[in-house]
N, C-alpha and C positions, 0 to 999 in steps of 0.2 A: 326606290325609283318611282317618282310620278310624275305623270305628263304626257305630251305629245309629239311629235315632230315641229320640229321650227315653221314648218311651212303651215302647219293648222293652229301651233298655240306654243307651250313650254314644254321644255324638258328639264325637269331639275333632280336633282341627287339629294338624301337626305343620308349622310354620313355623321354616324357616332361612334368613338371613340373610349375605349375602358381599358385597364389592365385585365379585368375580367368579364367575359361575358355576360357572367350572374348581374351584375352593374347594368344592365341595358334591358331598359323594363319597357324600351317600344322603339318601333321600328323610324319613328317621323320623327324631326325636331319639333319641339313645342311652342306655342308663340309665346315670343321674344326669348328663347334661349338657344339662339345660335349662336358661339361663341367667334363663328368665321363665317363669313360667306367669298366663295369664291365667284366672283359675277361674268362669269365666262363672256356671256350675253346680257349687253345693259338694260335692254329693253323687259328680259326676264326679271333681272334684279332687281328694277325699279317697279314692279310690279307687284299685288297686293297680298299675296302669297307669299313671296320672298321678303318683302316688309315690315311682313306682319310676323315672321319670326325675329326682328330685329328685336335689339332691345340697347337703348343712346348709353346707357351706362355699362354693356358687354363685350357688344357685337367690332368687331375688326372685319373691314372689306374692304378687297380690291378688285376694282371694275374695269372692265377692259369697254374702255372708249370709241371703240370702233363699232359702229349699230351696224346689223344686219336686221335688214325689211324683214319683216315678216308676211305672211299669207295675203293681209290686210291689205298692203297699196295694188294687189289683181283687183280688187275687188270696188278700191276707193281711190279713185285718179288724183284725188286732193290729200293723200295720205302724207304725214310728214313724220318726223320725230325728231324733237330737240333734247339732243345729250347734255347743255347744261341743265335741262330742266329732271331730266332723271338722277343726275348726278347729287341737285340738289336734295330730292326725296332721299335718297339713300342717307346722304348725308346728317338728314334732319332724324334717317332713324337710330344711325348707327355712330358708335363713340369714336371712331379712328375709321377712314376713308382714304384709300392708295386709289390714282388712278392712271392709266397710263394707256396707250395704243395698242396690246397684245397682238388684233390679228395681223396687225401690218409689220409689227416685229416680230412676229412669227415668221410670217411668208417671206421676209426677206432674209430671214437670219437661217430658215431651214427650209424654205422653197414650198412651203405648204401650211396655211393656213390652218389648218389642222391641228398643227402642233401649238392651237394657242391655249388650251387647259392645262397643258402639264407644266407649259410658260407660269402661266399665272399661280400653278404649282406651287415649283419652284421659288417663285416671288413670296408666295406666304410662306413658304418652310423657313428661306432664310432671314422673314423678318422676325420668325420665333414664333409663330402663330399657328403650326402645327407641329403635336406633340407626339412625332415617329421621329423615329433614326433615318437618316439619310439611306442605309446601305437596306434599310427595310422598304423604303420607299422605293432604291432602284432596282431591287428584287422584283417588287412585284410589278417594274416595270417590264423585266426577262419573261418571268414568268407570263404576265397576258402576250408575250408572242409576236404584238403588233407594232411594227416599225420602231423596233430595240433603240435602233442606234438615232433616229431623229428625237426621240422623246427622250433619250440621254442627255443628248445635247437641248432638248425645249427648257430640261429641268437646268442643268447650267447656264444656260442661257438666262431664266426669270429668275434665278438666282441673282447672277452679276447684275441684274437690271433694280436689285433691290438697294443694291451696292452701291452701282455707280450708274443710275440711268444715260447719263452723257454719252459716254463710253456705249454703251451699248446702244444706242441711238445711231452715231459715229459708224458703228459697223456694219448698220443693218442700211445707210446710206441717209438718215434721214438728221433733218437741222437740231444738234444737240442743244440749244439753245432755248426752244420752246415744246411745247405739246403741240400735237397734232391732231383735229377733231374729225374724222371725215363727212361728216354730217352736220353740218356748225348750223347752228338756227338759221334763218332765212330772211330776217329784218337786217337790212344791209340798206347804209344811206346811201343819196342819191349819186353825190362825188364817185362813191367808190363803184357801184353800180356802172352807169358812166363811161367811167375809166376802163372797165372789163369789157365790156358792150362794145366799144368802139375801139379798142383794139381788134377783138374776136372776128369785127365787120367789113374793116380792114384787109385782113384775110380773107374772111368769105370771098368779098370782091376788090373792093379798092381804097384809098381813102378817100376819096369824092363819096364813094356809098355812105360810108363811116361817119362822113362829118356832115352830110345831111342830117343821120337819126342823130347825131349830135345837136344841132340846129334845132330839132324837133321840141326833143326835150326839155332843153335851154329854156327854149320861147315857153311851153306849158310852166315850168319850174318860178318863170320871171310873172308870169301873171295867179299863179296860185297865190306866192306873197303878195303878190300886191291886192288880192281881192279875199284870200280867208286864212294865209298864213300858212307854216309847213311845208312839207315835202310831200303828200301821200300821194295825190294824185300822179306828181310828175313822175316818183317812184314806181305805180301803176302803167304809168305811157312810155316808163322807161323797159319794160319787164314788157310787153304785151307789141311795142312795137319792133324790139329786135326781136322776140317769136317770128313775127311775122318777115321781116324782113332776112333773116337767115332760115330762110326754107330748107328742108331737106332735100334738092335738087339732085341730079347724076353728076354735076359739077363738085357737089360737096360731098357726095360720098366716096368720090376717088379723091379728093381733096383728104378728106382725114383718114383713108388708108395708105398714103401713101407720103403725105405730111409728118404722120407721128411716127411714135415706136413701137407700133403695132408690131409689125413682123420682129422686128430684136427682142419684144417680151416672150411673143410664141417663143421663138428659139430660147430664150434664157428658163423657161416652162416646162420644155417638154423636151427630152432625152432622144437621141438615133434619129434614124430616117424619120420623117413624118412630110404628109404634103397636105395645101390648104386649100381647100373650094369653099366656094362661094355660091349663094342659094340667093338669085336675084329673078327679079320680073322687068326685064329693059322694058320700057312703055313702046317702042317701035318694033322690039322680037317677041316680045312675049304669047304666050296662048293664053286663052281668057277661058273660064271654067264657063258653067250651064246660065251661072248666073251673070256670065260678062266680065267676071271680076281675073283681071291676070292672075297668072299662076306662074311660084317660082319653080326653075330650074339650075338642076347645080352646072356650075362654071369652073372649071381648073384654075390652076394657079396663073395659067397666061393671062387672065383676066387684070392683075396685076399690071403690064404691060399698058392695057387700055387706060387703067386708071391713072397714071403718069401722064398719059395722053390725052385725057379729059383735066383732068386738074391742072394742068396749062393751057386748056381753050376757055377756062372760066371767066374770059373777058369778052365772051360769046352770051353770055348770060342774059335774056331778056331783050336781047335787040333779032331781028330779022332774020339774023344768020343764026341764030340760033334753031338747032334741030328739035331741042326736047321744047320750045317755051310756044310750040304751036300745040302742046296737046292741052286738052280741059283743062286737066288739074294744073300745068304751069301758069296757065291765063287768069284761072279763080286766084293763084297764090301770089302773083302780082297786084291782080283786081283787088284784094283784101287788103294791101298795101295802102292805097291808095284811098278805099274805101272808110279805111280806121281815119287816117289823117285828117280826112275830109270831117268825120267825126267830130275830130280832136278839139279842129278851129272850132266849131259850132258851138261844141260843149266851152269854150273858153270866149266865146263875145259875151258868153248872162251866167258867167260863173257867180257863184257866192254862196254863202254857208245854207242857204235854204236848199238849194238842188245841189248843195255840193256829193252828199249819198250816193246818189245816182249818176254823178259823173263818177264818182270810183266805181263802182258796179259796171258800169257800160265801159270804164276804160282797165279793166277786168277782164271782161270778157271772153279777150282773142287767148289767156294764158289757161280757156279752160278746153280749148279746142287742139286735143290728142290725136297720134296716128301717123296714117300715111295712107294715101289710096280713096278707096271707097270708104273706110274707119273715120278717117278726116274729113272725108264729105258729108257725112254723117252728123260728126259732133259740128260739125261748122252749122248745119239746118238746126239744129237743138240751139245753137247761140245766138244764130239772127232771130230766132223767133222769142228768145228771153233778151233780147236788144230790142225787139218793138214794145215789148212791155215796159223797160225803165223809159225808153222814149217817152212812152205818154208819160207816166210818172215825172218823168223829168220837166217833158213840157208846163204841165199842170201846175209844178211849183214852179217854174218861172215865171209863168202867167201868173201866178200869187205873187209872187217877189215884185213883179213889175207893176201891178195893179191895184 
């Protein structure tokens, strides 16, 4: 065994195989002589340890395509991971590559995520790639003790799924037809961008809301081509103006508890009686700590009730009657609304490839300011003050462009 917890780095197993002991002249696989690797976690897999005992003409590996964050995105607000791009490294080390969704076929085929090693197991025992006996392997499932009968069935289960992934797709609820990434890269054109945005916005408020950031985009999208070609910018003002525009309000947070399937997952989750609170700071009930800043308090489940009650007064949103949009932070998160926009036009009268940099950068911006609270008023002061620097920058090559 060597490694760490998930949450600080890897964990990986180095498992060898003999008829006899005397045969096993060290405890590690050596590089490039792994004959399997099981990539529980793709992010461990595709990494330079696990790579580096690959070997393109040996190694057989099945990757479970579902990333879990590691440590890293507390630490880095811009943290991402693209699984084609891991997929592909593996790929480029090892001679045969299975890949498939484990943790989401696990949790749904045995109610816990957890069961997704013995899955992925399973899946190499019955492609021939591990050299036990079936009834030694579910021995020494008996034997370690821990949730017998889930890992009976994870090992069945990544079995059939070697067999007939369809089928086993089919029953875990999800579309037999394709793979599913939950993490899919983040380069998505403008159309389909768009299309999501102004549905989502829709919701939030109404279609009048909707098909203004509609409007917005459009107009950026019509003068990019016509002055330096592409999508990148309007992509940029499409991503940064619905942030802005679908604020985290008291309207939307009883909007999506009481919208979705929040409470039917809890129930489908968790076994017997259980009841659900809520740890909120209403900005009109709350108490504020030494430093001013509210502090939350837990709420029972009647709070539920409320949220029903709010998430059909969201057409209160921003006008007069509205109770929450007189405090600071609802006035700043309209006032930025309107502030970007105002931007938008400016950056778009002396667009062209000399200052175009700096129009993506400053229309950037709004997608790097995180939080809620006093957090968000925070990263908001760090962004106007790296928005007066591409300003000038910006300005300075326009006045070159034009002069």
């Amino acid at each position: 065994m060597a490694g760490l917890a998930q949450k600080g780095g890897a964990v990986m197993s180095h498992v060898r195989l003999a008829a006899d002991p005397v045969q096993l002249h060290a405890a590690r696989v050596a590089r490039g002589q792994a004959d399997v690797v099981l990539g529980c976690d793709l992010m461990v897999a595709a990494a330079g340890d696990a790579l580096a005992s690959m070997a393109s003409g040996r190694t057989r590996a099945v990757l479970n395509t579902d990333v879990a964050p590691t440590g890293s995105f507390t630490r880095d607000p811009d943290w991402q991971a693209s699984p084609d791009a891991m997929l592909k490294r593996v790929g480029l080390a090892a001679a045969q590559v299975e890949s498939l969704e484990a943790s989401r076929l696990a949790a749904a085929l045995m109610g816990d995520a957890v069961a997704t090693n013995v899955f992925l197991l399973g899946f190499a025992w019955q492609k021939g790639w591990v050299p036990l006996q079936e009834d030694s392997l579910l021995r020494a499932i008996e034997l370690n003790g821990a949730a017998v009968g889930m890992n009976r069935a994870a090992f069945a289960w990544g079995r059939q799924a070697a067999l007939d992934p369809a089928a086993v797709r089919r029953a875990a609820g999800l579309p037999s037809d394709e793979k599913v990434i939950l993490m899919p890269s983040r380069t998505a054109s403008l159309a389909s961008i768009l299309a999501d945005r102004t549905e989502r916005l829709a919701d939030y408020q109404n279609a009048r809301y909707a098909q203004h950031y509609a409007a917005v985009v459009r107009r950026v999208s019509d003068v990019e081509k016509a002055r330096v070609g592409g999508e990148r910018l309007a992509r940029e003002v499409a991503m940064s103006l619905y942030k802005l525009m679908a604020y985290k309000d008291e309207y939307e947070v009883a909007r999506l508890h009481t919208s979705s399937d929040f409470l039917a997952r809890l129930q489908e989750r968790f076994e017997g009686d259980f009841t659900v609170s809520y740890y909120l700071a209403p900005p009109l009930l709350a108490r504020r700590d030494a430093q001013g800043r509210p502090v939350k308090q837990r709420y029972g489940a009647w709070v539920q009730t409320a949220f029903r009650l709010l998430a059909r007064l969201r057409f209160l949103r921003g006008t007069v009657f509205d109770p929450f949009g007189w405090t600071r932070e609802r006035r700043e998160e309209r006032a930025a609304i309107d502030e970007f926009e105002a931007l938008v036009e400016d950056l778009l009268k002396d667009l062209n490839s000399n200052n175009f940099n700096e129009a993506l950068a400053l229309a950037r911006l709004p997608q790097q300011v995180r939080g809620y609270g006093h957090v968000k008023t925070r990263e908001h002061e760090v962004a106007q003050k790296k928005a007066l620097e591409l300003l000038a920058r910006w300005r300075t090559k326009t006045g070159l462009s034009q002069g």
